[in-house]
N, C-alpha and C positions, 0 to 999 in steps of 0.2 A: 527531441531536440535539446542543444542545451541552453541552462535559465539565464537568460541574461543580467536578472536582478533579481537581489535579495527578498524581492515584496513580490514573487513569483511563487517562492517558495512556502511551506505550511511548515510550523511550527513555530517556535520561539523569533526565529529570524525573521518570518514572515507572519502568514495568513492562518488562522483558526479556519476549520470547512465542517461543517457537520451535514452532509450529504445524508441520503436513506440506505444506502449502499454503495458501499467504498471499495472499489477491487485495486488491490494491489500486487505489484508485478515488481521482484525484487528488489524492494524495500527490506535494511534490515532488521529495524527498530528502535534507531538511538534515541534517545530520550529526549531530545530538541524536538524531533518528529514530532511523535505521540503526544506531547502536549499541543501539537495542532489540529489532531485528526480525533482527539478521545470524546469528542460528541457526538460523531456518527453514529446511523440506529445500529447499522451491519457491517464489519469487515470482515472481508476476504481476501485471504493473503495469499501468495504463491512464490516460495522460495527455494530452492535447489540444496538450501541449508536446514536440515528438521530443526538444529537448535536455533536459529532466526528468535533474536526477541520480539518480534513485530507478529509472532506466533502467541504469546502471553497477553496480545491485546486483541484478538482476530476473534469473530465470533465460528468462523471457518478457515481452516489452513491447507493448502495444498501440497504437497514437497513433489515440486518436480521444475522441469524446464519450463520458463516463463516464455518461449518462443514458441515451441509445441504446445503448449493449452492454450496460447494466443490464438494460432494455424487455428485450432480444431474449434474453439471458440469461433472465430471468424468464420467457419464453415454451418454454425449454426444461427448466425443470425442473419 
């Protein structure tokens, strides 16, 4: 959906989150971001873009459709 407010959001504009594992689902990695999410223990990225900066902070990157590995996700849990 979308954020109806700024303190919704992570990074500069909003909220710091240091989660144990962070999956993201195209995110590309502007630098406002990443200053909210760089404490988390694990990220896992999935972008349809191999050069995605939000890949240079991932501890796992996927390159593909974030709709299909959702499906296929969703069928394993």
């Amino acid at each position: 959906g979308m954020v109806e407010d700024e303190s919704d959001l992570s990074g500069t504009s909003g909220k710091s989150i240091k989660p144990k594992v962070l999956l993201e689902f195209g995110i590309s990695g502007a630098v406002h971001y990443i200053s909210g999410i760089n404490k988390s223990k694990c990220i896992i990225s999935v972008n349809t873009d191999e050069n995605a900066k939000i890949f240079n902070y991932s501890d796992y990157g996927v390159v593909g459709d974030a709709k299909a590995i959702l499906k296929e996700l969703e069928k394993k849990i």
